[in-house]
C-alpha positions as CSV (number, residue, x, y, z in Angstrom):
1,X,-138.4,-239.6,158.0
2,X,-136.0,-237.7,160.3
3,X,-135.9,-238.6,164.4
4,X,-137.7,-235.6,165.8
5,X,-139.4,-234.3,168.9
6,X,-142.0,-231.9,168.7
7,X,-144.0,-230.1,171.1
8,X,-146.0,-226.8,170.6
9,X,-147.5,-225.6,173.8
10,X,-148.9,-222.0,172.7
11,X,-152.7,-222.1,173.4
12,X,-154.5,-220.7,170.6
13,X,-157.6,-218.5,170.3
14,X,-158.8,-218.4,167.0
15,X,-161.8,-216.4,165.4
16,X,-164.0,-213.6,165.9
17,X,-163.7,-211.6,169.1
18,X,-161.5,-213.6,170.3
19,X,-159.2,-211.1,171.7
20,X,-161.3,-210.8,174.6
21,X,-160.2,-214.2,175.7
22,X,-156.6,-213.1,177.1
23,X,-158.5,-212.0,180.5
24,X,-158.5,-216.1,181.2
25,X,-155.5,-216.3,179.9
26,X,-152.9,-214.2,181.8
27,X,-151.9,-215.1,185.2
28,X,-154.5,-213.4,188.0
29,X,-152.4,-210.7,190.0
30,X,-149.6,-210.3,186.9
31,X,-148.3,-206.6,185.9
32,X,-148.8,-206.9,182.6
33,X,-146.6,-204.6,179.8
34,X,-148.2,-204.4,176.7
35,X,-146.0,-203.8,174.0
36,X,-146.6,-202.9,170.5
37,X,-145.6,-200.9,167.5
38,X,-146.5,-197.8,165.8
39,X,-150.0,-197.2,166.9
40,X,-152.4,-198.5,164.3
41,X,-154.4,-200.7,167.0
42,X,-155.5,-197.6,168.4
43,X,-157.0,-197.1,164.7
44,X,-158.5,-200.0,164.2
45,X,-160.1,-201.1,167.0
46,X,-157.6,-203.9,168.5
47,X,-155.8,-201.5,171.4
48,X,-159.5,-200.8,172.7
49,X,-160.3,-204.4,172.9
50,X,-156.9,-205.6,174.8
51,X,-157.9,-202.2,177.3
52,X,-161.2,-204.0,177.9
53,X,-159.4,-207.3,179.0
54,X,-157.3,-206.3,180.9
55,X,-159.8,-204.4,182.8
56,X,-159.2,-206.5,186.1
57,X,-154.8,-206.5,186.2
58,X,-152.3,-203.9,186.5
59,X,-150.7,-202.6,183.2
60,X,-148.7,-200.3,181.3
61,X,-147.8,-199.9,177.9
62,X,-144.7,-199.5,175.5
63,X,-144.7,-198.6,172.4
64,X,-142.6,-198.6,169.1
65,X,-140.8,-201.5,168.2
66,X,-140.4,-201.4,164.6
67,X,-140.9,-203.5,161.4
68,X,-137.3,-205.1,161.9
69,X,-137.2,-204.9,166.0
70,X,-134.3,-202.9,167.3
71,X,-131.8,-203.9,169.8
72,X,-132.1,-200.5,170.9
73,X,-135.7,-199.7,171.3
74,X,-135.8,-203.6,172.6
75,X,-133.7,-202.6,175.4
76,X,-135.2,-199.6,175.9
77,X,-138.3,-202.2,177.2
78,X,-136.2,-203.8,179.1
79,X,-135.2,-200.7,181.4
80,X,-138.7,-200.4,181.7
81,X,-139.9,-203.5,182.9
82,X,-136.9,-204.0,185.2
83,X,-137.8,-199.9,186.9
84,X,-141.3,-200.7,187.1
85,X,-141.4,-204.9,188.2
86,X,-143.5,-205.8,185.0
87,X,-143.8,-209.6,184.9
88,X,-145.9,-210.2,182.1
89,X,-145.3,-209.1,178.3
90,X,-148.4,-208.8,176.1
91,X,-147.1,-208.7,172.4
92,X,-150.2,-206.7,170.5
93,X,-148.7,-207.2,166.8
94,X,-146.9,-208.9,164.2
95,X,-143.7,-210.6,163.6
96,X,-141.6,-207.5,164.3
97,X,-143.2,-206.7,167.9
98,X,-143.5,-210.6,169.2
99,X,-140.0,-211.0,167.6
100,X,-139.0,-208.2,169.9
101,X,-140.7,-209.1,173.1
102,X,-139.2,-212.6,172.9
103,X,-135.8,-210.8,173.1
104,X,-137.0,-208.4,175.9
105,X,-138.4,-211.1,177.9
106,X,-135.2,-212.6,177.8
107,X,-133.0,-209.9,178.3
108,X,-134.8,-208.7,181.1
109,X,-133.5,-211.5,183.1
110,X,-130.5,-212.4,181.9
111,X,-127.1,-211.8,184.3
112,X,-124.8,-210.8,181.5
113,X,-125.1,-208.4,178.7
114,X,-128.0,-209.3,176.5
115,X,-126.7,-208.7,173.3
116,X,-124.6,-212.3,173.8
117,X,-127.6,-213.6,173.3
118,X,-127.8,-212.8,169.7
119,X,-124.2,-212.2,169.1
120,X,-122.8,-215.0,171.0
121,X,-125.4,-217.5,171.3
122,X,-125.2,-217.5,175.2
123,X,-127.9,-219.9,176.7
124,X,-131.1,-217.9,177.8
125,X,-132.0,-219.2,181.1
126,X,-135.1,-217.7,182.1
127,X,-137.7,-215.3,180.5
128,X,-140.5,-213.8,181.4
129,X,-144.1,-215.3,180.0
130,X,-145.6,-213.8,177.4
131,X,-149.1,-213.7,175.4
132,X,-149.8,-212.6,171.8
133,X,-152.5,-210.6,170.1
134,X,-151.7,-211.0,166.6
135,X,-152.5,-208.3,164.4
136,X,-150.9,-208.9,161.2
137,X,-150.4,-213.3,159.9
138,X,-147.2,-213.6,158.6
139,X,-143.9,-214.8,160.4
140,X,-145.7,-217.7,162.6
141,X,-143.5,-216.0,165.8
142,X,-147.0,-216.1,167.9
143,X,-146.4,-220.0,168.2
144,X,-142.7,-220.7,167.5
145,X,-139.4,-220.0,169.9
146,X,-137.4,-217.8,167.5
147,X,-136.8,-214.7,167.4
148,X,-134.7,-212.3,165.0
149,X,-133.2,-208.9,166.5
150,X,-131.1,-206.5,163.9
151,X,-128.5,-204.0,165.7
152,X,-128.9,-200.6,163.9
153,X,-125.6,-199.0,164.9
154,X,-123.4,-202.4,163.9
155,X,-126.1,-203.3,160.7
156,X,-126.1,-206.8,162.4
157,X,-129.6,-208.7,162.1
158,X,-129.6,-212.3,163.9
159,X,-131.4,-214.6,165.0
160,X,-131.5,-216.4,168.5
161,X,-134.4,-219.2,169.7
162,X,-135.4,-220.7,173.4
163,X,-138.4,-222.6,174.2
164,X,-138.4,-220.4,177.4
165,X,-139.6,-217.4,175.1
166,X,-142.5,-219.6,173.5
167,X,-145.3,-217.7,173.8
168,X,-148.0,-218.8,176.1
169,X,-151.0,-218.3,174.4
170,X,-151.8,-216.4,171.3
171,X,-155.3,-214.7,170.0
172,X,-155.9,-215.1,166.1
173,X,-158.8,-213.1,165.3
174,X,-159.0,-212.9,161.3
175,X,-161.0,-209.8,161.6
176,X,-158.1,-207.4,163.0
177,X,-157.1,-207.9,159.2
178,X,-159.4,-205.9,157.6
179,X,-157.5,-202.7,158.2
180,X,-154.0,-203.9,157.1
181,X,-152.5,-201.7,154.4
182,X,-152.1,-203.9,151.4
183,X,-148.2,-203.9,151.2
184,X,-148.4,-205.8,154.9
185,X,-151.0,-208.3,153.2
186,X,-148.6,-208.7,150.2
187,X,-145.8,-209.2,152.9
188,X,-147.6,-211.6,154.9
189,X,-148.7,-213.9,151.9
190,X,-145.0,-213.9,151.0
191,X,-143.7,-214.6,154.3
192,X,-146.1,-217.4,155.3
193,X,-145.0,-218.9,151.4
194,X,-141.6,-219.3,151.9
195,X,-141.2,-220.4,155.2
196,X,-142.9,-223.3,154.0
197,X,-141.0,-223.6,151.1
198,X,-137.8,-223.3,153.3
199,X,-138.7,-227.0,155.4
200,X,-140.7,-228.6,152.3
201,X,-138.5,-228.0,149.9
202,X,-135.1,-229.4,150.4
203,X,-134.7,-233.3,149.8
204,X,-137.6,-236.9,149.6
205,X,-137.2,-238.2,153.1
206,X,-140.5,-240.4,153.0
207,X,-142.2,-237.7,155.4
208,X,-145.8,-237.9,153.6
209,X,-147.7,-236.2,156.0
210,X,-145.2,-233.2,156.5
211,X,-145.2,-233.4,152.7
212,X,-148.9,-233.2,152.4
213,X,-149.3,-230.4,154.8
214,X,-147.0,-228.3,153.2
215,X,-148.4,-228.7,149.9
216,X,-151.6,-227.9,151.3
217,X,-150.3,-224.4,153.1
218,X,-148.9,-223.3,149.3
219,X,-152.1,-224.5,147.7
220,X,-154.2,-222.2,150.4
221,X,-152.4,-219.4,149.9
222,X,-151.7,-219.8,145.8
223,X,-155.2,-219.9,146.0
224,X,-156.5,-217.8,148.8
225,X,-152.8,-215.2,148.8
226,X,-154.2,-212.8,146.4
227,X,-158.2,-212.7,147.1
228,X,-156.8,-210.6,150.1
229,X,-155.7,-207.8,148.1
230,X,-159.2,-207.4,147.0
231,X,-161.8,-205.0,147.5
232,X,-164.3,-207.5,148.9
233,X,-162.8,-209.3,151.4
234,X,-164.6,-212.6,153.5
235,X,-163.6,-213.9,156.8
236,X,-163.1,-217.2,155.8
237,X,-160.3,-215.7,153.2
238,X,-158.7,-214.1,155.8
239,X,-158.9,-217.2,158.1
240,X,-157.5,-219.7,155.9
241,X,-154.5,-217.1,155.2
242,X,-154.1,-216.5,158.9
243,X,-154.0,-220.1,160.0
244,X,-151.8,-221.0,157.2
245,X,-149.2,-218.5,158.5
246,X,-149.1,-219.9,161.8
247,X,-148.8,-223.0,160.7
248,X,-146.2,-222.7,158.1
249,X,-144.1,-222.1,161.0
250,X,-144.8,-223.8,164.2
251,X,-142.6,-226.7,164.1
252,X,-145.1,-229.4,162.8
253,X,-144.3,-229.7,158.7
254,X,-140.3,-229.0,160.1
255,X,-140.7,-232.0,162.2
256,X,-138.7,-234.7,161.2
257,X,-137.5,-233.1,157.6
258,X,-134.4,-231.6,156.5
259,X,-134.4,-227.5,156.5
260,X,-133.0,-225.0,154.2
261,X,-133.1,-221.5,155.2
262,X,-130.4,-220.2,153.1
263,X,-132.8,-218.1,151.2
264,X,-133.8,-216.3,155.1
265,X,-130.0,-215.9,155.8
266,X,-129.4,-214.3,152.8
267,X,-132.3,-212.1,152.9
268,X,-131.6,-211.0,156.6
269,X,-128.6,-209.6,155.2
270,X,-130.1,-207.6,152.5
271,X,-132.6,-206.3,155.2
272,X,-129.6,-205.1,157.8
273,X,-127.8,-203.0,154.7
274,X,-130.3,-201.5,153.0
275,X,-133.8,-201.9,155.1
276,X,-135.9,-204.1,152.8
277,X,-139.1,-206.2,154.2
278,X,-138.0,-208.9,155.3
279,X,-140.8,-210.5,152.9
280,X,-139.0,-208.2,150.1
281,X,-136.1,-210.0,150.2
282,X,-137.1,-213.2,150.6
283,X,-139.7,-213.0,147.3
284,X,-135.8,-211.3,145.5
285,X,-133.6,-214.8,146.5
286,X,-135.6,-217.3,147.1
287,X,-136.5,-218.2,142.7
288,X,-132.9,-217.6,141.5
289,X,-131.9,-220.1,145.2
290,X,-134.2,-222.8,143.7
291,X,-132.4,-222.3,139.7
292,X,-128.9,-222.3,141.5
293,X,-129.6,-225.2,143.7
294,X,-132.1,-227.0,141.3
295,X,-130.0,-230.1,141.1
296,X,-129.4,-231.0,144.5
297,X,-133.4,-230.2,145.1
298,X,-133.9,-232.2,141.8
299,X,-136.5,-234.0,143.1
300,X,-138.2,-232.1,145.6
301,X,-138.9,-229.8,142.7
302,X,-140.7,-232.0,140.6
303,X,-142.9,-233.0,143.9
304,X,-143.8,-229.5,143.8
305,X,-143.7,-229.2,140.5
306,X,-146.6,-231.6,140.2
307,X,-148.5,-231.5,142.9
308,X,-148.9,-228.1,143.5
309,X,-149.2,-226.5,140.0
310,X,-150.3,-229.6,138.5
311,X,-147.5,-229.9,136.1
312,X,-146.6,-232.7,133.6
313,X,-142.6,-234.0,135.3
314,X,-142.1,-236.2,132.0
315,X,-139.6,-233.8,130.4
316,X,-138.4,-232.9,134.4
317,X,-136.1,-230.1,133.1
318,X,-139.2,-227.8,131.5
319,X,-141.3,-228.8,134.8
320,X,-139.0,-227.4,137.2
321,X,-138.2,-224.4,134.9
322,X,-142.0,-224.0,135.0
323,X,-142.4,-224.4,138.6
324,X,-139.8,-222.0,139.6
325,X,-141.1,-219.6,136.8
326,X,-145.1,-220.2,138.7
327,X,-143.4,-219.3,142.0
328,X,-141.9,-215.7,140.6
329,X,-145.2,-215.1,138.9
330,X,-147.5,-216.0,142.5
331,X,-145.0,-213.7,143.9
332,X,-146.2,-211.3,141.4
333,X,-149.6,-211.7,141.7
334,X,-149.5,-210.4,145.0
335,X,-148.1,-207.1,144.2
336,X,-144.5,-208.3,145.6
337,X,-141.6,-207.7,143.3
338,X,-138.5,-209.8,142.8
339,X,-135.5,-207.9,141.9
340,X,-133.4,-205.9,143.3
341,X,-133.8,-203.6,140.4
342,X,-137.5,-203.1,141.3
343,X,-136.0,-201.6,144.7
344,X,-134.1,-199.2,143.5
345,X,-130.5,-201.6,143.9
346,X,-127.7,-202.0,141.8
347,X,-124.8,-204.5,141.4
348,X,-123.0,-203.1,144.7
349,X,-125.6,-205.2,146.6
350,X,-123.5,-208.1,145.2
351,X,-120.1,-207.5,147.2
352,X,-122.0,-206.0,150.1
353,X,-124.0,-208.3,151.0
354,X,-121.1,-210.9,150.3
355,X,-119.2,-209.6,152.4
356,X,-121.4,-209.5,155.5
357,X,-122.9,-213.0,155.2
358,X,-118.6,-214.2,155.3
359,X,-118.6,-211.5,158.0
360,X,-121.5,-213.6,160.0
361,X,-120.1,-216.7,158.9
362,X,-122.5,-217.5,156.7
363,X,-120.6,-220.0,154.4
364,X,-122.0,-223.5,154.3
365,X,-126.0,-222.7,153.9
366,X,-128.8,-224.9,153.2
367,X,-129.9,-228.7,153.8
368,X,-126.5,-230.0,152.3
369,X,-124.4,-226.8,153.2
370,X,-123.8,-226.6,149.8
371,X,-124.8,-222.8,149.4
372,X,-120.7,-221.4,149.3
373,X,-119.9,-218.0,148.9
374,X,-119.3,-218.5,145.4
375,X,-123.1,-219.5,144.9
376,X,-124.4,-216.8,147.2
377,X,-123.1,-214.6,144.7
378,X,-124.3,-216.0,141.8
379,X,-128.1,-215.9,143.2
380,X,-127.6,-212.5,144.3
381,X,-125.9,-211.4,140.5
382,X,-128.7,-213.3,138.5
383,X,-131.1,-211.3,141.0
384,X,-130.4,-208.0,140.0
């Protein structure tokens, strides 16, 4: 096992009507800005519940931060909160709107020109707090520091982290997923997969228990994943899938293991050029990344290939041909396709997308750095 140090200091909240629970939660005498994204939690119940907490403080509200958060409408929040003195951020949403208030609590404070942050890497010095309500499990942002931020007018999408933009607390109430539209389910299921798949899978470092509790998280959602595209529903379903999202990525099965993430750079690309879910594009790379780099995660693969479909590893080469074919197929089964072709794309993705990740310098990728250009291209051809 890798040295490590881990921390997570996001209070959770988790189960039924939980939400109400942020009251105790946020500072007495903050100016809270609650920020969210297109409007459905005044559909389904969740913006009427936050109202009701936040009964006692001062707040306002901002709305649309999209599916991949904009630099733009971020800073548009920004401007806000720095005319009107908010000091608090409430992120009501998923991935997409914490992602975005993790930048804007940031930016809102920050001397310079924000967009060094993401472009530049400058150090982030201070940020305001902020709380979650989470409204859709996938991308584990309501207890992790990172954040991704894509720039519509330079296609740019990338990624910054600071523990100062960890969220404080975070309210997981399984029932605010009843009203999800099935293709944010899909994408959720998807999400929560492969980031797991991105820590677990890399290379045997004698790290049993992250090992174990990785296999677990694919096993819940192999297992639990596609009952949530159902009809018929139960809340302990929708539980298991919401917990396993959070902790697929809140630093305890990375802990002390090497980490891939080539499949996420790649797919951040494909989502800044053409507007893919990020989920999309992850369920497009990430089986022809485990074909292309199948020898130097030899035996990682037949881990996986055993314990968590239960495959015979004596002839290793049909195992991990198997596995990787049982991991298109879950994919699949939850309504997700995996080819560019299913989206409507043809071989210019190839040079385009090439192009950007040299662009971003995007060269060495993976636990070994061993994902060249040359190989990036490859997965993206056979992924066509």
């Amino acid at each position: 096992m890798l040295n490590f140090s881990f921390v997570n200091p996001t209070q959770i909240h988790f189960g039924d009507q939980q939400i109400l629970e942020i009251k105790h939660s946020i500072p007495k005498g903050a100016k809270v800005l609650v920020v969210y994204g297109g409007g459905s939690i005044k559909k389904n119940g969740v913006y009427d519940q936050v109202v009701e907490a936040l009964s006692d403080f001062d707040w306002g509200e901002f709305a649309g931060i999209e599916p991949n958060p904009s630099y733009q409408t971020c800073m548009e929040a920004v401007e806000l909160i720095q005319s009107q003195n908010y000091d608090f951020i409430l992120a009501v949403g998923g991935g997409s709107v914490i992602d975005g208030c993790k930048f804007i609590a940031a930016a809102a404070v920050f001397d310079d020109d924000p967009w060094d942050i993401l472009a530049k890497g400058a150090q982030v010095n201070d940020a305001l707090p902020i709380g979650v309500v989470l409204t859709l499990p996938a991308t584990g942002s309501e207890s992790n520091s990172f954040s991704v931020i894509s720039n519509v007018e330079t296609q740019d999408k990338l990624p910054f982290a600071s523990a100062l933009v960890q969220p404080q607390f975070a309210v997981l109430d399984p029932n605010v997923m009843q009203s999800l539209p099935k293709r944010q389910l899909t994408n959720g299921i998807v999400d929560a997969f492969v980031h797991t798949m991105e820590q677990y899978l890399t290379y045997p470092v004698d790290a049993k228990v992250q090992d174990r509790f990785a296999e677990g998280l694919l096993l819940t959602l192999i297992e639990e994943g596609p009952k949530l595209l159902d009809d018929e529903v139960s809340y302990q379903t929708r539980a298991n899938v919401m917990w396993s999202a959070t902790m697929a990525l809140n630093g305890l099965i990375g802990a002390g293991v090497p980490q891939d993430w080539a499949t996420h750079m790649i797919g951040h690309e494909i989502t800044a050029l053409y507007g893919l879910d990020h989920a999309q594009t992850l369920a497009i790379v990430l089986p022809r990344m485990l074909a292309q780099q199948q020898r130097e995660k030899r035996e990682k693969l037949l881990q996986y290939a055993e314990r968590v479909f239960g495959l015979d590893t004596t002839d290793p080469e049909k195992a991990i041909s198997e596995a990787i074919s049982l991991t298109e197929q879950f994919f699949h089964r939850v309504n997700m396709p995996t080819r560019f072709s299913d989206h409507g794309l043809g071989e210019e993705v190839v040079q385009q997308v090439c192009a950007q990740l040299e662009r971003h310098g995007m060269v060495a990728l993976g636990e070994h750095q061993a994902v060249t250009p040359d190989k990036s291209k490859h997965i993206l051809l056979a992924s066509l």
